[in-house]
N, C-alpha and C positions, 0 to 999 in steps of 0.2 A: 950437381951433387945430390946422392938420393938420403933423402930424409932419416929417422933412425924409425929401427922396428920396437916396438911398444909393445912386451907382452903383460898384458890385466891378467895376473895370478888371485885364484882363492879357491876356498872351498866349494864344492856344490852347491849350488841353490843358494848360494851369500848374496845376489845382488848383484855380480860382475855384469851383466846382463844391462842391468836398470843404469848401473854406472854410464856404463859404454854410449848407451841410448842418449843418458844425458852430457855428457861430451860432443855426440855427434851435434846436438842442438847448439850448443856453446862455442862449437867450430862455426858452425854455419853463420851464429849472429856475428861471432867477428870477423864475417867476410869470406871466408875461406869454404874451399869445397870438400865437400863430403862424397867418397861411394863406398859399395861392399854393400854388408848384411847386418840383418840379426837373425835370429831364431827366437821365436814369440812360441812360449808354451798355449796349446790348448787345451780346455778344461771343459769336463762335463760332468756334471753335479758332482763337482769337486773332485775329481781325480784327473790329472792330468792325463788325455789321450793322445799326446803328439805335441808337435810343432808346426809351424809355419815361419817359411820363410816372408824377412819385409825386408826392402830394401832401406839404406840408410838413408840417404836423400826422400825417402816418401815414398808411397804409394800403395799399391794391391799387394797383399800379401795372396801367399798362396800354399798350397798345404805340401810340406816335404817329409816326414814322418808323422806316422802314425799308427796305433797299437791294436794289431789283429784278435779276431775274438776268442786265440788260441794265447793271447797275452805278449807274444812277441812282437817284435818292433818292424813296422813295413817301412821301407825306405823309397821314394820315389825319385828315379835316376834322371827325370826330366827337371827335379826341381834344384838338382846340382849342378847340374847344365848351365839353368840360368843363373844360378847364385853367381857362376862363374863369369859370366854375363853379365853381371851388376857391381865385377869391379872391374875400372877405368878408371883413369887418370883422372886426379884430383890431390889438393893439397892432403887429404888424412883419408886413409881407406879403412874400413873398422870391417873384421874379419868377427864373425858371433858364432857359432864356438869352436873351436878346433881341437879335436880328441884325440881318441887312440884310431879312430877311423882314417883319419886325415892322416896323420904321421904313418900308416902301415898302408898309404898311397891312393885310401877311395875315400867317397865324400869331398869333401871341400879340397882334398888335396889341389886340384886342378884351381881352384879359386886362388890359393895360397901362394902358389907358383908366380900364375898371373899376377899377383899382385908387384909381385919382385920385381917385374918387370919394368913400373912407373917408377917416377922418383918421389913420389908424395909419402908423409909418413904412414908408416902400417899401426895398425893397434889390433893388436890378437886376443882375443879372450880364451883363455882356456883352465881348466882347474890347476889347481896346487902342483900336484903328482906329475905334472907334463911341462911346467916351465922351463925346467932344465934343457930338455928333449927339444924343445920347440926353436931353440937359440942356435942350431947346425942352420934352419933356414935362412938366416940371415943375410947369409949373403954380401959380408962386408959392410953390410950397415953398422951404424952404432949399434948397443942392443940395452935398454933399458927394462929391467923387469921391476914390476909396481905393484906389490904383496895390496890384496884389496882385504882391507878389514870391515866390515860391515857398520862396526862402533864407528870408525872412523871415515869413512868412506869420503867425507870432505876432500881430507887429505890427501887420498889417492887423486881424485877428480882434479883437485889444483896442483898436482906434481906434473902429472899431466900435461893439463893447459900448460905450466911451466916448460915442458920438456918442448910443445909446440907453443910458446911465445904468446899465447894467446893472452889477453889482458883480462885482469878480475872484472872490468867494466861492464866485460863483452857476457857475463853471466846471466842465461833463460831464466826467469822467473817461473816459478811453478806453480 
């Protein structure tokens, strides 16, 4: 039986990100496996120039957007590839972030897909405006959506764990 899809709704720049990061942790300690992504903002004397992709389980990040000296956004199609690449079967796959790129079929679309395809729970990040939209993937999963408030941010992180069984015990210290 394939797990339910989890989509992390909020505004821009709220923290869905940092949330998701610390779940992935909180799955781990209570045993259970982790794949997929995030996207790690990077900064250079304080202005954000890009992302990089990390995988969820650890490791090398590596650079998948970044912002040309004409101020548009460079995309690098080899680092979709892999994203797509670093999901596999595991108890919870965390998808970081899925936009209007994804849903109109480039970018992560190919990661999103693949993901469908395990039976571990999905947890998708993506803003407000696209929650709705994101819930045709599903796929006959459950589909739980988890409005991420920044104030409260607890609350989402243990609806969560809730939703995947995980135990308050099993919570990373920071």
């Amino acid at each position: 039986m394939k797990q339910p899809f989890i989509i992390l709704s909020g505004p821009k720049f709220s923290g869905k990100s940092a949330l998701a990061s610390q779940l992935a942790k909180r799955i781990k300690n209570g045993g259970q496996t982790v794949s997929g992504f995030f996207q790690r903002g990077v900064f250079e004397n304080g202005e954000k120039i890009g992302y990089d992709l990390a995988p969820a389980c650890g490791g090398l990040m590596e650079p998948i957007i970044r912002r040309g000296a004409d101020g548009k956004w460079n995309f690098f199609p080899e680092a979709f590839e892999k994203a797509a690449e670093l999901v596999t079967e595991a108890d919870a796959i965390i998808l970081d972030e899925i936009g209007p790129l994804e849903i109109s079929g480039s970018g992560h679309n190919r990661a999103l897909k693949k993901a469908l395809d395990f039976s571990g729970a999905i947890i998708v990040v993506v803003r407000d405006s696209l929650a709705d939209e994101l819930v045709k993937y599903a796929s006959g999963r459950t589909v739980e959506i988890v409005s991420f408030d920044p104030v409260k941010s607890k609350k989402a992180e243990d609806k969560i764990a809730g939703i995947l069984n995980i135990k308050s015990e099993n919570i990373v210290k920071q």
